[in-house]
RODO-2510 file (C-alpha; in nm, 4 decimals, decimal comma):
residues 160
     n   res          X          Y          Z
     1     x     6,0714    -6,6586    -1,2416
     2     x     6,0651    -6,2387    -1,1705
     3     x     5,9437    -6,1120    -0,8626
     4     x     5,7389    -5,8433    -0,9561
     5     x     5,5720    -5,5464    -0,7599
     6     x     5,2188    -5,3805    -0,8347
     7     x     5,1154    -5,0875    -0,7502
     8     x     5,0176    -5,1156    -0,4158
     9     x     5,3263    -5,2276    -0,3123
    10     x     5,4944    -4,9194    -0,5164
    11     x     5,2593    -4,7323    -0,3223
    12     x     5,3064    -4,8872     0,0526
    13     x     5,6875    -4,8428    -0,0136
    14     x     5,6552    -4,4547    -0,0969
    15     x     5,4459    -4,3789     0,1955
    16     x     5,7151    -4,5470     0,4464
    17     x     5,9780    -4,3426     0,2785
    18     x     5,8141    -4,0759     0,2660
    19     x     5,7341    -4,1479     0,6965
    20     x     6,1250    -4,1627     0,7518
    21     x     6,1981    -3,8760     0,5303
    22     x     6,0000    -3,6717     0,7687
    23     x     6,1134    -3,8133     1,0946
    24     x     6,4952    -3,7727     0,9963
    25     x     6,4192    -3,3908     0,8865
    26     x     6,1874    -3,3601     1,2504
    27     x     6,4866    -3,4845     1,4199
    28     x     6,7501    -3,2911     1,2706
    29     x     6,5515    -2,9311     1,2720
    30     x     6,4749    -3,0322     1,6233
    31     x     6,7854    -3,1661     1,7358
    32     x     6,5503    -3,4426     1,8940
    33     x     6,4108    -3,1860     2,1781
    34     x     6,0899    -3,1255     2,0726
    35     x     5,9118    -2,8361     1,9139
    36     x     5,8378    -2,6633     2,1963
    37     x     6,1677    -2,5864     2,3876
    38     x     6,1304    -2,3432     2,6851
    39     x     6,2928    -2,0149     2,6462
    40     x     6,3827    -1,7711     2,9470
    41     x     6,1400    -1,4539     3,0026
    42     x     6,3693    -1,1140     2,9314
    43     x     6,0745    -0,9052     3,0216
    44     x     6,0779    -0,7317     3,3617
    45     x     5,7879    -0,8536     3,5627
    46     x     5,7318    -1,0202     3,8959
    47     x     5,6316    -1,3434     3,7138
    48     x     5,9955    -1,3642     3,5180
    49     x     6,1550    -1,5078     3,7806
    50     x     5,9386    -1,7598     3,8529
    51     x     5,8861    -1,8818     3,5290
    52     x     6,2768    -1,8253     3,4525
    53     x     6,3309    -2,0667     3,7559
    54     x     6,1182    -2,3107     3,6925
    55     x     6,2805    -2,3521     3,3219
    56     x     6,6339    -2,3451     3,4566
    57     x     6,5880    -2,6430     3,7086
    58     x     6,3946    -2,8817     3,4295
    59     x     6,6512    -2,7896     3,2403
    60     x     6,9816    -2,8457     3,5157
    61     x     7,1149    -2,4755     3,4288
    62     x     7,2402    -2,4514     3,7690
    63     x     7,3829    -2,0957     3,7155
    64     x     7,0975    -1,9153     3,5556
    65     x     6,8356    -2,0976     3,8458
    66     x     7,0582    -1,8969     4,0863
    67     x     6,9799    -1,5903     3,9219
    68     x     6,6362    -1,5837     4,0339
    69     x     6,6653    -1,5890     4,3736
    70     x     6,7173    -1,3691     4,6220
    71     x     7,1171    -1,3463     4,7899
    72     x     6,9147    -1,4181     5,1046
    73     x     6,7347    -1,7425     4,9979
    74     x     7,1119    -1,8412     4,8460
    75     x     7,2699    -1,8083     5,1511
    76     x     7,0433    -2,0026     5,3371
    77     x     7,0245    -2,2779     5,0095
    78     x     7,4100    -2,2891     5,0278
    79     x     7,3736    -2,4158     5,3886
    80     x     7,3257    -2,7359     5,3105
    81     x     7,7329    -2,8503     5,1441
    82     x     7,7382    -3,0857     4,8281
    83     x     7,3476    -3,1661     4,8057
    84     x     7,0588    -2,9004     4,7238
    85     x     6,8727    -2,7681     4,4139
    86     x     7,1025    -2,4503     4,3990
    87     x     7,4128    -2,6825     4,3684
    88     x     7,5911    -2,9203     4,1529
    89     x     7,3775    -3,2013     4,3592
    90     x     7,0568    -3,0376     4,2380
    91     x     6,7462    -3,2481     4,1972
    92     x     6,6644    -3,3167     3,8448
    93     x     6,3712    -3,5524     3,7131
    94     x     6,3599    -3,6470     3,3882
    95     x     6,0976    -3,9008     3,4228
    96     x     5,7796    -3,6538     3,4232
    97     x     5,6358    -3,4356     3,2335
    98     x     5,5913    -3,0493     3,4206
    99     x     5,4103    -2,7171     3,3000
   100     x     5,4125    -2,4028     3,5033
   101     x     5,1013    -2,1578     3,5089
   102     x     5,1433    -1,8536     3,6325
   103     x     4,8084    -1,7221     3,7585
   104     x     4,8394    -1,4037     3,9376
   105     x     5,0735    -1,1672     4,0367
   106     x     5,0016    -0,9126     4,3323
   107     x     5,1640    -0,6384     4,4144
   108     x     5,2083    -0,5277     4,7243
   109     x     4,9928    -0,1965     4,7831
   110     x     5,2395    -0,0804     5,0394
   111     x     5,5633    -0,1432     4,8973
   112     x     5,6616    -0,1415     4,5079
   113     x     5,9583    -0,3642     4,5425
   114     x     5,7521    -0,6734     4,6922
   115     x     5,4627    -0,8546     4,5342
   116     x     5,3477    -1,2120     4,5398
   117     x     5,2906    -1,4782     4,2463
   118     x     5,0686    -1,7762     4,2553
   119     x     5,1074    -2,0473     4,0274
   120     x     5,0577    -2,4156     3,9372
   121     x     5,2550    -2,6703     3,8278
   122     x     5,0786    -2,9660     3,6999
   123     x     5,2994    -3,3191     3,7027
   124     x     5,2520    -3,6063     3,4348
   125     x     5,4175    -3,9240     3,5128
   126     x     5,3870    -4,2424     3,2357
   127     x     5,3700    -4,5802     3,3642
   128     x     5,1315    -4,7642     3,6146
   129     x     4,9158    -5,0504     3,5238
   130     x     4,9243    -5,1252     3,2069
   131     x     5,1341    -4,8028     3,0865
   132     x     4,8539    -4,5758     3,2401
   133     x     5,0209    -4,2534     3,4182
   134     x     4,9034    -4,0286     3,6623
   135     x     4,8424    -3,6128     3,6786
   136     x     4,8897    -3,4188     3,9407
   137     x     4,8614    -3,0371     4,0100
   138     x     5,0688    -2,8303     4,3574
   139     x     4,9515    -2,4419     4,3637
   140     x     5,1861    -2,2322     4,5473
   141     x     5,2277    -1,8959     4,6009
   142     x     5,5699    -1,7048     4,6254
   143     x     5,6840    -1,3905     4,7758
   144     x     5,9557    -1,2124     4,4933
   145     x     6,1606    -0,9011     4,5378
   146     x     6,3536    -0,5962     4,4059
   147     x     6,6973    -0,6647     4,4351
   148     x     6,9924    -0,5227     4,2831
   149     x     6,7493    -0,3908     4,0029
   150     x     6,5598    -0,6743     3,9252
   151     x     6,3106    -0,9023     4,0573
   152     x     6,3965    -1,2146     4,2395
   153     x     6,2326    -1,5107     4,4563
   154     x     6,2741    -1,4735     4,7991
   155     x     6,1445    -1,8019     4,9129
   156     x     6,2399    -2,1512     4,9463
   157     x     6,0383    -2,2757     4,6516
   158     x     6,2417    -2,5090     4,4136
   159     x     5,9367    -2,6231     4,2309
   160     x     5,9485    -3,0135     4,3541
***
């Protein structure tokens, strides 16, 4: 006795290759990343740092983090030998989910080479009872600088 197929199951069968067709091109295009991989600011604003910071530590890029701050707020992060988030031992969690929003920038009135940005960072963590997560949101603000012909953080703020 033949096994044979109807329609339906023609159809079912298309539609699930059809599914992985898509997910191996998604994949491959997207090197399995994600669409939406964060890309450093070039512009030169008071806010670049910041947000150029905040992308290098999710990310672990060690060297272009550094960039962003400040030689003061280096030498006081290289302080601490072998552990801290401007060194090889740098914090890095890859079990959240983190956004940065910039949402102001103020200069400083009485000096063109200082102003101050405020931001958020809002936290998503999966898990919890029954594979609920939680949300969570810091504002802080941070003092940045002209140095050496750019601006830079000059604070302690490793975005935690």
């Amino acid at each position: 006795m033949a096994w044979k197929m109807d329609r339906f199951t023609w159809g079912v069968i298309g539609v699930v290759a059809v599914l992985l067709l898509a997910a191996v091109i998604s994949v491959t295009w997207t090197g399995g990343r994600g669409w939406g991989e964060a890309t450093y600011l070039e512009e030169d604003t008071p806010s670049a740092p910041v947000y150029n910071a905040f992308v290098a530590l999710q990310q672990g890029d060690l060297f272009k983090a550094r960039e962003q701050y400040s030689q003061r707020i280096l030498e006081e992060a290289d302080k601490e030998p072998g552990y801290g988030p401007l060194s090889s031992g740098g914090y890095r969690d890859t079990n959240s989910a983190r956004r940065l929003r910039i949402l102001s920038t103020q200069p400083d009135p009485n000096d063109p080479d200082r102003a101050l940005v405020t931001f958020e960072v809002d936290t998503y963590t999966s898990g919890g009872l029954f594979g609920g997560g939680s949300t969570w949101t810091r504002r802080g603000t941070v003092e940045v600088i002209r140095e050496d012909g750019r601006w830079k953080i000059n604070a302690m703020e490793f975005f935690y």
